[in-house]
DOTITI-887615 format. One record per residue (C-alpha): x negated, y, z; chain; residue in three letters. Coordinates in nm, 3 decimals, padded with zeros to 5 digits. Example, Ala and Ser with C-alpha at 12.3 -4.5 7.8 and 13.67 -1.06 7.14 Angstrom:
<atoms>
         X         Y         Z   ch    aa
   -01.230   -00.450    00.780    A   ALA
   -01.367   -00.106    00.714    A   SER
</atoms>
This chain:
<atoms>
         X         Y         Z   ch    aa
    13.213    10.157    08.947    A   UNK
    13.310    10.242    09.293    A   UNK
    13.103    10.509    09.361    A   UNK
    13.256    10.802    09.136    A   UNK
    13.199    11.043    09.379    A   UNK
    12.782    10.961    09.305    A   UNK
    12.804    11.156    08.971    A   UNK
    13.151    11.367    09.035    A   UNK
    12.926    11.521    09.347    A   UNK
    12.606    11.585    09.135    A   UNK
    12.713    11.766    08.815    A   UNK
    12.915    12.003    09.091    A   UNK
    12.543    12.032    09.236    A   UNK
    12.433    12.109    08.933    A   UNK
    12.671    12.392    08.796    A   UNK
    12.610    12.564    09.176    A   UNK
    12.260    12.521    09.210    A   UNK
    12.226    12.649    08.835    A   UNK
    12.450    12.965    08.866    A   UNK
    12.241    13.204    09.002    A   UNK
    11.964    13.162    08.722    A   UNK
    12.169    13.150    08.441    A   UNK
    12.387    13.458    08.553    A   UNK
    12.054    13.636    08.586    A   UNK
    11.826    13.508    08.362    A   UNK
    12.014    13.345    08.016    A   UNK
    12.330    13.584    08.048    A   UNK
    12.104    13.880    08.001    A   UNK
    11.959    13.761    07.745    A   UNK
    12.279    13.642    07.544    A   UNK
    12.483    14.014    07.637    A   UNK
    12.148    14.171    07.439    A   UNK
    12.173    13.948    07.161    A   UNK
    12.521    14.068    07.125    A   UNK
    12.696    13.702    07.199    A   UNK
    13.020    13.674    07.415    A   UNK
    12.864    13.333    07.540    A   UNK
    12.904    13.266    07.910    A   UNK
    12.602    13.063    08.003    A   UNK
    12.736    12.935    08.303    A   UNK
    13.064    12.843    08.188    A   UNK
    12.901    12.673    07.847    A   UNK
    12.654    12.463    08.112    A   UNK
    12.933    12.349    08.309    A   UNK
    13.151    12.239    07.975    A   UNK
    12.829    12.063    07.830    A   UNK
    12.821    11.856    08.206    A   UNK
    13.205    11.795    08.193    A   UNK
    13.156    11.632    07.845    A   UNK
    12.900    11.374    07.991    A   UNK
    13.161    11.297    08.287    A   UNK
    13.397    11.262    08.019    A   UNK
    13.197    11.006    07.860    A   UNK
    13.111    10.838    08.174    A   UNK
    13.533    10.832    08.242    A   UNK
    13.611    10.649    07.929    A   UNK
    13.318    10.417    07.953    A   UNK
    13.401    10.320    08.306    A   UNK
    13.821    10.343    08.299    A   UNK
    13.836    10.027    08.103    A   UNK
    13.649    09.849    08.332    A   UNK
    13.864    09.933    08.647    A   UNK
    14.214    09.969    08.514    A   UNK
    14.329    09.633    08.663    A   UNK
    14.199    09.643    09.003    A   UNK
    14.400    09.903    09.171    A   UNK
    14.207    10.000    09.437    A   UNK
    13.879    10.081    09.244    A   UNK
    14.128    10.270    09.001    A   UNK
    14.309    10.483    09.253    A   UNK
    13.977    10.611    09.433    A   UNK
    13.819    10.692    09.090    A   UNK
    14.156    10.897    09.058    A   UNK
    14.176    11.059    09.370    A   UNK
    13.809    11.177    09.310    A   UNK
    13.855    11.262    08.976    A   UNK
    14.127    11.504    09.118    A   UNK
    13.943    11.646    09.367    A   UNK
    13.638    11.734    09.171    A   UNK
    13.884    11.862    08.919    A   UNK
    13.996    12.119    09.172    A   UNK
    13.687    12.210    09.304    A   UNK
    13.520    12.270    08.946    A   UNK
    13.807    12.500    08.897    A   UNK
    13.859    12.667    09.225    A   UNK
    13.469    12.708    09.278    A   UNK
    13.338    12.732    08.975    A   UNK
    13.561    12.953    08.760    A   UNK
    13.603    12.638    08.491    A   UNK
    13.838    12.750    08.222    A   UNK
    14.150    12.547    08.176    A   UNK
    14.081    12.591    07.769    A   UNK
    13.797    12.371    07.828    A   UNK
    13.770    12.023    07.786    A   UNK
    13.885    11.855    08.152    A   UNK
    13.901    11.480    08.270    A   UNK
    14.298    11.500    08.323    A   UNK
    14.241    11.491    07.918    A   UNK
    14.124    11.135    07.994    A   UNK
    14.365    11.058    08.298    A   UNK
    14.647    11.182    08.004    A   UNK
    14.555    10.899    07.741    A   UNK
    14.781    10.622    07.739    A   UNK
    14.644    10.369    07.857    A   UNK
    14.523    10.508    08.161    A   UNK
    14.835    10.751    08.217    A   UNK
    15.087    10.469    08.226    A   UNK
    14.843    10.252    08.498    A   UNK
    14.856    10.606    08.695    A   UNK
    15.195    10.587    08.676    A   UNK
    15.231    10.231    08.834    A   UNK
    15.001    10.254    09.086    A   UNK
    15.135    10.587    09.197    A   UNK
    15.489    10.389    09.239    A   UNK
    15.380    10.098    09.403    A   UNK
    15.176    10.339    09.693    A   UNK
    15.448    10.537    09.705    A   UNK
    15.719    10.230    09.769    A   UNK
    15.464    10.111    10.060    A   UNK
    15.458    10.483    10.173    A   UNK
    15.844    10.476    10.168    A   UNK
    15.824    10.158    10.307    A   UNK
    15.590    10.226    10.629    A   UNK
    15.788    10.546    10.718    A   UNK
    16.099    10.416    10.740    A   UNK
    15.986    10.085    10.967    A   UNK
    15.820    10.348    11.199    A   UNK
    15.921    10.343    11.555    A   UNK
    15.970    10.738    11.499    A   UNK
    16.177    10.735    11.201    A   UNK
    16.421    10.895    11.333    A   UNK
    16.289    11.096    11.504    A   UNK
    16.224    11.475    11.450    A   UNK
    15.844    11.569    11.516    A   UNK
    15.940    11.869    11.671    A   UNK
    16.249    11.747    11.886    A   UNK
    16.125    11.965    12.208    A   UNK
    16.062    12.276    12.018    A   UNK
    16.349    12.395    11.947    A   UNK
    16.307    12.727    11.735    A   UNK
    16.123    12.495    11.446    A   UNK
    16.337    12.212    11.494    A   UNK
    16.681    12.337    11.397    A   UNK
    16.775    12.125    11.116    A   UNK
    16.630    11.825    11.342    A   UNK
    16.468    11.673    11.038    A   UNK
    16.393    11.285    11.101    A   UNK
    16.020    11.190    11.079    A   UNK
    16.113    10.977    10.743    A   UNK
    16.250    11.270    10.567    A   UNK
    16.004    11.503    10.639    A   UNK
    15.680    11.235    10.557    A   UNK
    15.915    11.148    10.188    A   UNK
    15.930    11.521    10.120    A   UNK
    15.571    11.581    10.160    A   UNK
    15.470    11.258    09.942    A   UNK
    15.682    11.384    09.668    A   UNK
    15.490    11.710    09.698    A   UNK
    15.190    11.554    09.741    A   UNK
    15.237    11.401    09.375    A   UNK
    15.331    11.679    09.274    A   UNK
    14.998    11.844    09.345    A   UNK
    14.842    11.557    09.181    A   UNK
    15.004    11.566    08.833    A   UNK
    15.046    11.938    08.822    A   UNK
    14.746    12.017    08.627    A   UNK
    14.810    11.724    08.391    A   UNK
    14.759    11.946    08.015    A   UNK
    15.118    11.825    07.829    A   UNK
    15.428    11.896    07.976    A   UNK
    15.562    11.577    07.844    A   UNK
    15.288    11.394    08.105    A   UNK
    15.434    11.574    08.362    A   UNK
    15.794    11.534    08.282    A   UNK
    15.696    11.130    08.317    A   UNK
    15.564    11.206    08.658    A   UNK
    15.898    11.413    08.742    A   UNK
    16.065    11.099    08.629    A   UNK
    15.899    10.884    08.886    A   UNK
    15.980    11.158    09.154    A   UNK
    16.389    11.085    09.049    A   UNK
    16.315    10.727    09.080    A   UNK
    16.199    10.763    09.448    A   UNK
    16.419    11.035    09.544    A   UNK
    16.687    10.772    09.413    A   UNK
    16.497    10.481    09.590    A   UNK
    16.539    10.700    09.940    A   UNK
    16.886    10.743    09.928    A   UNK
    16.946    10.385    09.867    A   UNK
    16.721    10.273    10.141    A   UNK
    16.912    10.578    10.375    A   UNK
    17.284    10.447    10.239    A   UNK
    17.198    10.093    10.378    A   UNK
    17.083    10.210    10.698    A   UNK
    17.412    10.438    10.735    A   UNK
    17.627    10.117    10.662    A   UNK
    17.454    09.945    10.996    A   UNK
    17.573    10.198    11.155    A   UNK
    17.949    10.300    11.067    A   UNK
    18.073    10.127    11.390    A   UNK
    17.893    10.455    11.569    A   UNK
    17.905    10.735    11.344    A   UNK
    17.871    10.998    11.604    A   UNK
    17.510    10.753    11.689    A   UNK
    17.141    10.926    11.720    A   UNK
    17.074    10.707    11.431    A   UNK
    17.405    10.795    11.186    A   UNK
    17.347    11.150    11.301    A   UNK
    16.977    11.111    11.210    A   UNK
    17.047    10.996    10.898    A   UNK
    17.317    11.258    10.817    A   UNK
    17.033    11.572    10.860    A   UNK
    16.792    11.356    10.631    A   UNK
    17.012    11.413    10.372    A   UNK
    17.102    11.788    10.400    A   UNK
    16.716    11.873    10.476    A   UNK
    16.635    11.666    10.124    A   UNK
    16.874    11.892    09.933    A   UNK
    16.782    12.203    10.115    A   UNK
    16.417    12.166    10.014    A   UNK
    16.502    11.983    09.633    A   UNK
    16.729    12.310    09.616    A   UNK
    16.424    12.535    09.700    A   UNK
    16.217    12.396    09.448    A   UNK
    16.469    12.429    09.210    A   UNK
    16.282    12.762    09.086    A   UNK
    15.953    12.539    09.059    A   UNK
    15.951    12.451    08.650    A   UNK
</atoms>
């Protein structure tokens, strides 16, 4: 049950190691017979339906222990990307986010993508360089002077984002967007307590800081406003 990666890693051996005799051997003989079959693509979707039986015999078995369920989904994930990006797998097919999208599982996604994310939030903003901008000596990058926290909470909220965007039902994803509200909401809570430390100095590095956090959020939220 830990080792996901064991059988992820050697159906993706399979489909490439397979690909050059059934594009020249089978799909020959299948374009002659007159059928629009594509051998390799029906070989991978027979492989993907014995992961998908190996998912949903092994999910059950893992849901409750969060770190044996997070690496099975952070494999799942990437094999899902390499299958597609590699191997040409059609998004009509049958895929294991089919699996990650059943209730069950979904919701414990859901959770345990919260509660890393809340540590996440939580480690970034008791960092030593919070507040300060990664690129404070360069100063043709650095001119919104974006504070470390900001900048590592805008890329885990596109980070999830990458995760759940090939989820198959908009409604799953619209959950996921949901979380992404909560935390965005979560931040600026965390970054309104801070700021009331520090009213006595409100021209402070760390009011000032915290001040840039804010418009550099709604500058990027605002550019992904034309994301649907």
């Amino acid at each position: 049950l830990n080792k996901p990666e064991w059988y992820l890693t050697q159906v993706l051996m399979w489909i490439g190691n397979h690909a050059k005799f059934l594009d020249e051997k089978i799909q020959p003989i299948l374009d002659k017979s007159g059928s629009s079959v594509n051998a390799g693509l029906e070989f991978s979707r027979a492989l993907v339906m014995l992961i998908l039986e190996k998912l949903a015999a092994d999910i059950p078995c893992l849901l409750y222990d969060d770190t044996l369920f997070c690496h099975l989904v952070d494999e799942v994930l990437l094999f899902e990307r390499e299958l597609y990006s590699v191997h040409g797998y059609l998004s009509s097919f049958p895929s294991c986010m089919h699996i990650l999208s059943e209730e069950s599982c979904f919701q414990r996604w859901l959770t345990v993508e919260k509660k890393f994310a809340l540590q996440k939030m939580d480690s970034m903003l008791s960092s030593e360089a919070a507040w300060v901008s990664q690129y404070k000596d360069i100063t043709d990058v650095d001119e919104m002077k974006v504070p470390d926290c900001a900048e590592t909470f805008m890329t885990l909220l596109l980070v999830i984002t990458d995760r759940y965007k090939n989820l198959p039902t908009a409604s799953r994803k619209l959950q996921f967007l949901g979380l992404q509200k909560e935390l965005v909401d979560d931040f600026r809570i965390r970054l309104t307590q801070v700021m009331k430390e520090e009213t006595r100095d409100s021209l402070g590095f760390r009011y000032c800081a915290i001040l840039n956090a804010v418009n550099y959020i709604a500058t990027v939220l605002a550019d992904w406003a034309d994301n649907v």
